[in-house]
Backbone bond lengths (Angstrom), bond angles and torsions (degrees), N, CA, C in turn:
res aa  C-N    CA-C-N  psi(-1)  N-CA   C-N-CA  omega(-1)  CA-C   N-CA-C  phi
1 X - - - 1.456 - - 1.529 109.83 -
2 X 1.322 120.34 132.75 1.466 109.48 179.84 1.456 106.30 -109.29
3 X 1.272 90.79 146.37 1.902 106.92 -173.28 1.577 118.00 -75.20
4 X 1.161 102.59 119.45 1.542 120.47 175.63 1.040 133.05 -97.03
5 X 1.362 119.54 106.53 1.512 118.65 -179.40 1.215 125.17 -109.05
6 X 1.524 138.15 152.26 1.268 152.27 -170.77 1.455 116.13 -102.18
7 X 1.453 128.16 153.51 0.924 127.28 -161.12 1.474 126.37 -175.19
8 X 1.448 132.98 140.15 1.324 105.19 -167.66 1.624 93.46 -156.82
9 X 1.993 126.05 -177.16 1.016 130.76 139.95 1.790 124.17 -76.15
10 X 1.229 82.31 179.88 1.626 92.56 -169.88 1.560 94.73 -76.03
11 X 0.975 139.38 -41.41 1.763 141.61 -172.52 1.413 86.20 -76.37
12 X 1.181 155.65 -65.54 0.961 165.59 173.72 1.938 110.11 121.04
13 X 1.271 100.99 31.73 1.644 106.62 167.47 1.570 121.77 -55.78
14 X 1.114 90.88 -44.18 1.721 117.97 -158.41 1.649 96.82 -101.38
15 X 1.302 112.58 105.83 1.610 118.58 -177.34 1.679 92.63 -116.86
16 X 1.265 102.99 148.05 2.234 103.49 155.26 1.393 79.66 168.56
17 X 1.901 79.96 160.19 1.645 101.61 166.26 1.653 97.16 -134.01
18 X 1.253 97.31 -176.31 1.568 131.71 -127.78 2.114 88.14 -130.57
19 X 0.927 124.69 86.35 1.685 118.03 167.43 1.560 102.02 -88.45
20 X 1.433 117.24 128.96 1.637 109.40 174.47 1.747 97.62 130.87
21 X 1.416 113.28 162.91 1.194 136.38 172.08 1.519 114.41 -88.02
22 X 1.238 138.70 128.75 1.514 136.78 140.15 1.337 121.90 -51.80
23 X 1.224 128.58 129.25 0.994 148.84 177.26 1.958 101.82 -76.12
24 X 0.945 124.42 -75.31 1.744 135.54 174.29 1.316 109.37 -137.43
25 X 1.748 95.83 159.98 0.967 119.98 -171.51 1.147 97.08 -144.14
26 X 1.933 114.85 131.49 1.496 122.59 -165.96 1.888 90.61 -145.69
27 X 1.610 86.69 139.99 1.786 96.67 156.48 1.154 102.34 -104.47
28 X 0.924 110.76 125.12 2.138 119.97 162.46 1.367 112.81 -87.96
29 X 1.161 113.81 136.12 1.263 109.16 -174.28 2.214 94.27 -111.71
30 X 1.459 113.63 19.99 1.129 94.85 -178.39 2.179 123.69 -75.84
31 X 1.347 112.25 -177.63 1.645 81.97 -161.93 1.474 104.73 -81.39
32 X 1.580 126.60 -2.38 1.822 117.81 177.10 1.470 84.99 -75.56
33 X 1.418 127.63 -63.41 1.422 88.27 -165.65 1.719 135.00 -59.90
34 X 1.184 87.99 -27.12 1.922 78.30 172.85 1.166 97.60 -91.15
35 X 1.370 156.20 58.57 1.540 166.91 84.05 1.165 90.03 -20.98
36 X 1.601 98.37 -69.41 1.773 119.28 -143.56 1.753 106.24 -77.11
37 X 0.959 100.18 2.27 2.057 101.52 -164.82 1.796 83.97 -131.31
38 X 1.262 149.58 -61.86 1.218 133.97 -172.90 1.542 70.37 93.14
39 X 1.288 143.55 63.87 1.295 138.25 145.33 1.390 121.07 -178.12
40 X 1.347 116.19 -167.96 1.923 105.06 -163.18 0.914 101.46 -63.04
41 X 1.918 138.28 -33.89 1.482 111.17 -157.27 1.317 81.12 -164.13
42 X 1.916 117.72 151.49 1.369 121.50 149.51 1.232 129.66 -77.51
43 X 1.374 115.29 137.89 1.732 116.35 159.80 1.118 124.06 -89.31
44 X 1.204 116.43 139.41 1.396 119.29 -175.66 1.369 111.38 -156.24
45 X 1.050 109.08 143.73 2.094 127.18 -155.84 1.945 84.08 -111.05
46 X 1.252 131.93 155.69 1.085 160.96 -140.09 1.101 134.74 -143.54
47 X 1.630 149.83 92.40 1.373 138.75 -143.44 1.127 110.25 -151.35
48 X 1.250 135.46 135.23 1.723 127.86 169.22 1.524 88.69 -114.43
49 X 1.572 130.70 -32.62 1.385 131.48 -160.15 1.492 131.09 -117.85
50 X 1.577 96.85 0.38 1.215 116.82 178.37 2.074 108.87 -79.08
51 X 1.533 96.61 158.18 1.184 92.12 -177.58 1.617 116.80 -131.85
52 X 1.864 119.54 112.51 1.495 94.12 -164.79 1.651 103.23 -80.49
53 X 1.280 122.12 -170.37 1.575 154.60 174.27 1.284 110.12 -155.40
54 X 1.461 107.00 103.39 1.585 89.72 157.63 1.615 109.91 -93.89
55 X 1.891 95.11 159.77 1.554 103.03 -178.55 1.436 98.65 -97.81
56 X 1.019 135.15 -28.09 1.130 120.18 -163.92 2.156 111.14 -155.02
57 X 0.554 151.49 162.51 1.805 154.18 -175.17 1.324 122.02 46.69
58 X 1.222 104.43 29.35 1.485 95.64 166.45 1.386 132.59 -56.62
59 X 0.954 122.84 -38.82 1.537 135.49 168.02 1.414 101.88 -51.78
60 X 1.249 131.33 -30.39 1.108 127.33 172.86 1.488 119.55 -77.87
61 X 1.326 139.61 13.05 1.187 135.27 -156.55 1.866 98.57 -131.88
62 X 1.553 91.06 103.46 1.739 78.61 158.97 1.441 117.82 -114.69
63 X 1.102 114.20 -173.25 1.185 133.22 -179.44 1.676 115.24 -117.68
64 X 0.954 103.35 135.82 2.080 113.49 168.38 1.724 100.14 -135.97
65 X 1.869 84.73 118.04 1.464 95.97 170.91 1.678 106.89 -107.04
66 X 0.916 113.41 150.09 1.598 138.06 -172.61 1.698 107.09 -82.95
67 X 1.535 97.89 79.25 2.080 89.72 -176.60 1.602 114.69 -52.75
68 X 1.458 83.31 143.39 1.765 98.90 176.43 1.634 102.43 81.14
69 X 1.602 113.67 17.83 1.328 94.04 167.71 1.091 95.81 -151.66
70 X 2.082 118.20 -162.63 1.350 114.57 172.86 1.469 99.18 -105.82
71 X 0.928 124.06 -24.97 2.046 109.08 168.75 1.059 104.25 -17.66
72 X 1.347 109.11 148.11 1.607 138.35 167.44 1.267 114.73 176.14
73 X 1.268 110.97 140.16 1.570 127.45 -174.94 1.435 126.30 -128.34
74 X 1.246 143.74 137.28 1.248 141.20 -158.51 1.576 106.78 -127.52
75 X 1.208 110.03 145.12 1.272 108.18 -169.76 1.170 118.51 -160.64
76 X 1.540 126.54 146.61 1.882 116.50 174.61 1.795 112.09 -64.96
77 X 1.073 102.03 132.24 1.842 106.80 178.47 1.586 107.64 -68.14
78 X 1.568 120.78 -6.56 1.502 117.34 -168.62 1.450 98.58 -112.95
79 X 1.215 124.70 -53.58 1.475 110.35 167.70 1.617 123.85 -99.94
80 X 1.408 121.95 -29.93 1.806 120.09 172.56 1.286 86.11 120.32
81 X 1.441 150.90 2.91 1.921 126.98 -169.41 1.232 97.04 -82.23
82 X 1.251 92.71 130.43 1.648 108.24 169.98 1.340 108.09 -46.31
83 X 1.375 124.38 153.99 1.419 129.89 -164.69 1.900 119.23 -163.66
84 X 1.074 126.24 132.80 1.592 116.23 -159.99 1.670 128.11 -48.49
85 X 1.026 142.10 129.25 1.159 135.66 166.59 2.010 129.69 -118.30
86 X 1.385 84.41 149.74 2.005 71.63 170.15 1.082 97.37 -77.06
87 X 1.245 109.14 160.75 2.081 136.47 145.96 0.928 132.78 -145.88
88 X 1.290 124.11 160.40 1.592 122.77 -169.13 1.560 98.06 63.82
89 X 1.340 111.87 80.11 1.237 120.53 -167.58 1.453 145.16 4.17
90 X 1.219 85.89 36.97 1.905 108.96 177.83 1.268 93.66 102.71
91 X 1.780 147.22 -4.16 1.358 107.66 160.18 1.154 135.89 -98.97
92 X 1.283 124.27 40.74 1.117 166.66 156.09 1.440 145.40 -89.02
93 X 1.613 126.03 74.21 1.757 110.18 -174.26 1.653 106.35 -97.27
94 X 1.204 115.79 130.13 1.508 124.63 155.48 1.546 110.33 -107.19
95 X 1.440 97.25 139.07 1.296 137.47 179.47 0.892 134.77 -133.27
96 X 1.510 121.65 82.59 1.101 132.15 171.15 1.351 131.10 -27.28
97 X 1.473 148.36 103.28 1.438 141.09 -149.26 1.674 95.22 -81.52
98 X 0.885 132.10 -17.80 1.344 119.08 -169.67 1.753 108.98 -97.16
99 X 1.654 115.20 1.56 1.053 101.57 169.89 1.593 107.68 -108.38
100 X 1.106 119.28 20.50 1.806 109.03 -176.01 1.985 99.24 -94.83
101 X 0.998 108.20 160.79 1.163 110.28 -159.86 1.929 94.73 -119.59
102 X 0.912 120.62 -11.87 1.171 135.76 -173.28 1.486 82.18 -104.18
103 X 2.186 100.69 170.54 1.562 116.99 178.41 0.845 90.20 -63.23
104 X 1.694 108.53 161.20 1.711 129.92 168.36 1.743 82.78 -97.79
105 X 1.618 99.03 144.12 1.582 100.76 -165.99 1.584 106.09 -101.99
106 X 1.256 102.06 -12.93 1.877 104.28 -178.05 1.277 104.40 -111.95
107 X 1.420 117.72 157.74 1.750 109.79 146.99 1.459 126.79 -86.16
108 X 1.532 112.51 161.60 1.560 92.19 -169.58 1.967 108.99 -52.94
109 X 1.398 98.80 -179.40 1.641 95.59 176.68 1.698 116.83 -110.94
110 X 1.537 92.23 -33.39 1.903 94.30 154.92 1.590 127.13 -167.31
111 X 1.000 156.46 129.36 1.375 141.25 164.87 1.156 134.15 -52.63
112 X 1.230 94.60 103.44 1.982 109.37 -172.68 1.225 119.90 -94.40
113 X 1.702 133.77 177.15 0.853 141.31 -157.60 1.707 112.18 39.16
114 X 1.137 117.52 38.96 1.622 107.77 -178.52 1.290 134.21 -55.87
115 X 1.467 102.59 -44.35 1.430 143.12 148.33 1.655 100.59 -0.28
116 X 1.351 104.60 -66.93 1.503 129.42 177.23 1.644 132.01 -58.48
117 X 1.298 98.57 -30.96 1.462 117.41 -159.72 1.592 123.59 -55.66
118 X 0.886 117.39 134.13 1.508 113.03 -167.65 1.501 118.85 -39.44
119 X 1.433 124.20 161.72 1.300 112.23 -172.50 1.730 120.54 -84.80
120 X 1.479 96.79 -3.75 1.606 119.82 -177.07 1.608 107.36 -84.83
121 X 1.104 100.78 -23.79 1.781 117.75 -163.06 1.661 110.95 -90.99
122 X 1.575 93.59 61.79 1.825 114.75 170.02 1.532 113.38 -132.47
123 X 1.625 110.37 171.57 1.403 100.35 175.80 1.787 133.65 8.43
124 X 1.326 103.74 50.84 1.224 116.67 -171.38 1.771 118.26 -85.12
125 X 1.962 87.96 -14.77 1.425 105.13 165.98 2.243 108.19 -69.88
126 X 1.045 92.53 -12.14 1.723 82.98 176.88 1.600 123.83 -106.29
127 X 1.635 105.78 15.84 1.552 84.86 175.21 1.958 94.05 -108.48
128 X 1.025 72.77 162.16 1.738 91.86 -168.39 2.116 107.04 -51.04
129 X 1.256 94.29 152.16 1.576 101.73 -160.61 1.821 102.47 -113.06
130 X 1.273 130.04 138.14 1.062 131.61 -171.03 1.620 116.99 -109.41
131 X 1.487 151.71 97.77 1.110 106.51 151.49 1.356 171.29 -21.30
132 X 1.493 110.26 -21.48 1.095 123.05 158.62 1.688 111.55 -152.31
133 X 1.154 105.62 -118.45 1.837 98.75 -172.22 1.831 101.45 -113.43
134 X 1.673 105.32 160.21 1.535 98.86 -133.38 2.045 68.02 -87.18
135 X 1.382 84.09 159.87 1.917 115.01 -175.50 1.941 93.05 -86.88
């Protein structure tokens, strides 16, 4: 049986799922990806064999590639949420973990580019944790 996952934008224009397994899952802490996330590090789910479908907004989805490199990022044109793309000429799917709407089925596998990582982006396990938004 192959595993199916769901997935969407934040406006909810941009619907598809994901048939297939991930291979890895990495946060980068280099600085396009936290360009690309507006935070310490991107997530991103991993595929040579996975297959997307969108159900619904594709037309809504562009892409910005980064000249002179292989960066590239995909995104809804109505709100900006990051959103899956091929690369490396389609043998390649990235998937952003924060846009599947379904469980993420792996844990990441390691944090890369550390080297890079913001200068804020330490012991971040010790400041105090909120259930919801601070009172």
């Amino acid at each position: 049986m192959t595993n199916l996952h769901h997935g969407s934008c934040l406006c909810g224009a941009a619907r598809f799922e994901i048939s297939g397994d991930f291979q890895s899952f990495f946060l980068c802490h280099c600085s396009r990806c936290r360009k690309d996330s507006g935070s310490a590090h991107g997530a991103n789910l991993f595929s040579t064999e996975a297959r997307l479908n969108w159900l619904s907004g594709q037309d809504r989805v562009k892409t910005f590639r980064l000249p002179a490199t292989r960066h590239q990022r995909s995104f809804c044109a109505d709100c900006g949420s990051a959103l899956p793309g091929a690369q490396m000429e389609g043998a390649l799917l990235v998937v952003p973990a924060g846009s599947l709407d379904s469980v993420v089925p792996i844990r990441p596998n390691a944090h890369i580019n550390v080297a890079s990582r913001a200068n804020w982006d330490e012991h971040l396990e010790d400041i105090p944790h909120l259930d919801g938004l601070p009172g």
